[in-house]
FITORLUM-323946 format. One record per residue (C-alpha): residue number from 1; x, y, z. Coordinates in Angstrom, 1 decimal. Each point is the difference from the previous one (the first is absolute). Layout:
% residues N
NUM;X;Y;Z .
...
This chain:
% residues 179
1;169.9;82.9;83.2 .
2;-1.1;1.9;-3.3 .
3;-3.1;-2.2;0.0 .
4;-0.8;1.1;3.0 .
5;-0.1;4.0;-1.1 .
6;-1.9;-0.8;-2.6 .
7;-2.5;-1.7;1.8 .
8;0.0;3.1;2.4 .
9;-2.2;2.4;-1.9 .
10;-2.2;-3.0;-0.8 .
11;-0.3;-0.8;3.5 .
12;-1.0;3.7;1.0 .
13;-2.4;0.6;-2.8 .
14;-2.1;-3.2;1.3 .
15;0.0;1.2;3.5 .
16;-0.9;3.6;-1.0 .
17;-2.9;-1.8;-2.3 .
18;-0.9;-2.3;3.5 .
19;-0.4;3.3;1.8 .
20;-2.2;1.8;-3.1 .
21;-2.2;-2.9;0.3 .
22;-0.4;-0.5;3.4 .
23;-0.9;4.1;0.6 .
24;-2.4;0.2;-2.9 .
25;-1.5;-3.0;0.8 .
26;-1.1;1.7;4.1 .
27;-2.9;2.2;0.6 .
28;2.0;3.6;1.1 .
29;-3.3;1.0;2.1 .
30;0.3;-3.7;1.9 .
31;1.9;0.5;3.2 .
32;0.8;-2.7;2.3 .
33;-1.6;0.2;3.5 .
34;1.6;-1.3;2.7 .
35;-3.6;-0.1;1.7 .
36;-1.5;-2.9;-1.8 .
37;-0.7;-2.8;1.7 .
38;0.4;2.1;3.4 .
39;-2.5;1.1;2.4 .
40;-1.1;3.9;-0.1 .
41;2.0;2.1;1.5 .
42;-1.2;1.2;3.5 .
43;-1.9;3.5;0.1 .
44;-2.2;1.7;1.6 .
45;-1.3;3.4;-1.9 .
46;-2.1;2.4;1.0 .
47;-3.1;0.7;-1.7 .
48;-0.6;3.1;-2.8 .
49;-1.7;3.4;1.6 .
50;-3.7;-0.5;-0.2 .
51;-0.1;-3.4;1.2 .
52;-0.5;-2.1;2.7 .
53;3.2;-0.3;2.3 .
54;-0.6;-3.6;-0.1 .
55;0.1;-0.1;-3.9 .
56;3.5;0.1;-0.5 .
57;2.1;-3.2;-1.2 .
58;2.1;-2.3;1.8 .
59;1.6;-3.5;-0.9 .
60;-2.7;-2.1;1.7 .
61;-2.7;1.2;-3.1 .
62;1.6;-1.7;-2.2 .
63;-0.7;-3.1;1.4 .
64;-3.0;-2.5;-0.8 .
65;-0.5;1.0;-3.2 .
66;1.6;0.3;-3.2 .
67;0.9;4.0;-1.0 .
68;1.5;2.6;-2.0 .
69;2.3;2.8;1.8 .
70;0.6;3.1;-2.2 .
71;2.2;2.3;0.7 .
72;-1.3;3.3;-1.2 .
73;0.3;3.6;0.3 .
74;-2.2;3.3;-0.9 .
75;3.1;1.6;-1.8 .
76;0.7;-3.1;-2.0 .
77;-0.8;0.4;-3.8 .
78;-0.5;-3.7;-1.2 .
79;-1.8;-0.8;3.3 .
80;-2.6;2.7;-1.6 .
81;0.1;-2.3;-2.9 .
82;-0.7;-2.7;2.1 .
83;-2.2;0.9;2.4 .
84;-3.2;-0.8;-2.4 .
85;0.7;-3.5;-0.6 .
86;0.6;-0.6;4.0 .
87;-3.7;1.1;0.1 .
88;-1.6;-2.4;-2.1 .
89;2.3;-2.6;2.0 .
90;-1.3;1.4;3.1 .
91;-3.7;-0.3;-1.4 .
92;0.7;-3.5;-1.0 .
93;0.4;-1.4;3.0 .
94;2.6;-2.2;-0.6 .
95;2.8;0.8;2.3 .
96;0.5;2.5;2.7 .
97;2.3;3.0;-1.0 .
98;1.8;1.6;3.1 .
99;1.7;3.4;-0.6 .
100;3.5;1.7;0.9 .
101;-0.5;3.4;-0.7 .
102;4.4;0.6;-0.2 .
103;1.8;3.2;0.4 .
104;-3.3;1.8;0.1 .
105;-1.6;3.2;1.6 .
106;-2.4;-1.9;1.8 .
107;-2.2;2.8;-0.8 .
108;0.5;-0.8;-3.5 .
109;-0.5;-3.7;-0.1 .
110;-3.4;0.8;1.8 .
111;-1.3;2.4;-2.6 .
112;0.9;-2.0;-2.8 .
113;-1.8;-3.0;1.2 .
114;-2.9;2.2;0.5 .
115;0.3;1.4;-3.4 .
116;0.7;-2.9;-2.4 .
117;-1.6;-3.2;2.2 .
118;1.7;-2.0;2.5 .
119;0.2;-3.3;-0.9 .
120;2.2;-1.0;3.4 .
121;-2.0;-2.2;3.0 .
122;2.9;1.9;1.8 .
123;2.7;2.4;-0.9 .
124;3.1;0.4;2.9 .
125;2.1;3.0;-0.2 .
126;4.0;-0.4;-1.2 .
127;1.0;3.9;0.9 .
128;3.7;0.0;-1.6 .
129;2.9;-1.0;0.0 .
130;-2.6;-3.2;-0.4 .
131;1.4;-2.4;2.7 .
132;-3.3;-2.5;-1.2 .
133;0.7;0.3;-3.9 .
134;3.7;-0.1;1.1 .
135;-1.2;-3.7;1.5 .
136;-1.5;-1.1;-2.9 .
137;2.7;0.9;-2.3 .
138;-2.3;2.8;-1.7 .
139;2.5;1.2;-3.0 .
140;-2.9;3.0;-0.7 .
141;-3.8;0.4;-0.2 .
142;-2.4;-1.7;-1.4 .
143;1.2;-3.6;1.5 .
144;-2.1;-2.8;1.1 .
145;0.4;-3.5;1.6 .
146;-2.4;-2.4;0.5 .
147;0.0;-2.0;3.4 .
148;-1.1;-3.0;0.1 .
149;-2.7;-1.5;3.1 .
150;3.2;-0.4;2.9 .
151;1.2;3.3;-1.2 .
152;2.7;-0.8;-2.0 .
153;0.8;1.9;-3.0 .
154;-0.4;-2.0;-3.2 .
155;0.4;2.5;-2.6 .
156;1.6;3.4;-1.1 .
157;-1.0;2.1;-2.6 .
158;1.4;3.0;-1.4 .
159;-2.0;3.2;-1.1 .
160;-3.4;0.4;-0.6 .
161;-2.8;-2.6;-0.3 .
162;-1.6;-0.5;-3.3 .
163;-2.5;-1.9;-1.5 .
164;2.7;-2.0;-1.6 .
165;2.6;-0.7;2.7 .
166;-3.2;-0.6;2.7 .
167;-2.0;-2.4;-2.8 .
168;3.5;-2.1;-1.1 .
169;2.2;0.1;3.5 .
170;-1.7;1.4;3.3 .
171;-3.9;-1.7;0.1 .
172;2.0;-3.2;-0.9 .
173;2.2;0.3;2.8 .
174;-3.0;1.1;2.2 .
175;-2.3;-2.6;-1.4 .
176;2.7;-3.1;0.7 .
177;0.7;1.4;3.4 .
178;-3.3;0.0;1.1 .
179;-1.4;-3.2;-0.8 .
């Protein structure tokens, strides 16, 4: 029996050192989503003030093709920091980005497309509470997933996009899924 009390501390240290390793070993801005692997969730938003009606989003546009959904939003600071780099994505050509202009004045999310570029083939409203980002799991703004042709989404990422995270994680997601 005294063997076993002095084991005890032992025993706790090495599970306290387990769970050190284990936590500093995880990425804190990687958060699981229960969406991978699962088809988009069904929506059908109406398009920003300016537009055609018609120009909205809905589920069935992210079908047929491989593309990148960002969640977005004209009072969002890092989607500012952002918004550049989705540009030059958009000029590339390589994937379609579709928009979700969340918790916005719709108002807003207009004139800041027409002020810094609109990189979106379509951009749906989310008005809040954000029943859409809600769907997706959106945790806060910027957020993107890519979807792959069926309209499945394959990927989740976090913040904003960078030369870096877009070069080493997201075009090789995109280029894989489209071949």
């Amino acid at each position: 029996m005294r063997r076993l009390l002095f084991l005890l501390p032992l025993v706790g240290f090495l599970a306290l050192a387990a769970m050190f390793k284990w936590g500093l070993g995880h990425d804190p801005r990687t958060l699981p989503s229960m969406l991978i692997d699962r088809p988009v969730p069904e929506m059908a938003l109406a398009a920003l003030p300016g537009r055609p009606a018609d120009s909205g989003l809905n589920t069935a546009h992210l079908k047929g093709r491989v593309s990148l959904v960002n969640i977005f939003g004209s009072w969002c600071i890092a989607c500012v920091q952002e918004h550049p780099y989705l540009m030059q994505i958009k000029k590339s050509g390589i994937v379609p980005i579709y928009g979700i202009d969340w918790r916005d004045d719709p108002v807003e999310g207009a004139r800041w497309l027409a002020k810094n570029g609109d990189p979106y083939d379509r951009v749906g409203i989310d008005p809040a509470p954000g029943r859409t980002a809600i769907d997706f799991g959106v945790t806060g703004a910027p957020e993107s997933f890519i979807v792959d042709k069926d309209g499945v989404i394959r990927y989740k990422h976090i913040g904003p996009i960078t030369p870096d995270n877009w070069q080493s994680t997201l075009l090789p997601i995109i280029r894989e899924l489209s071949k």
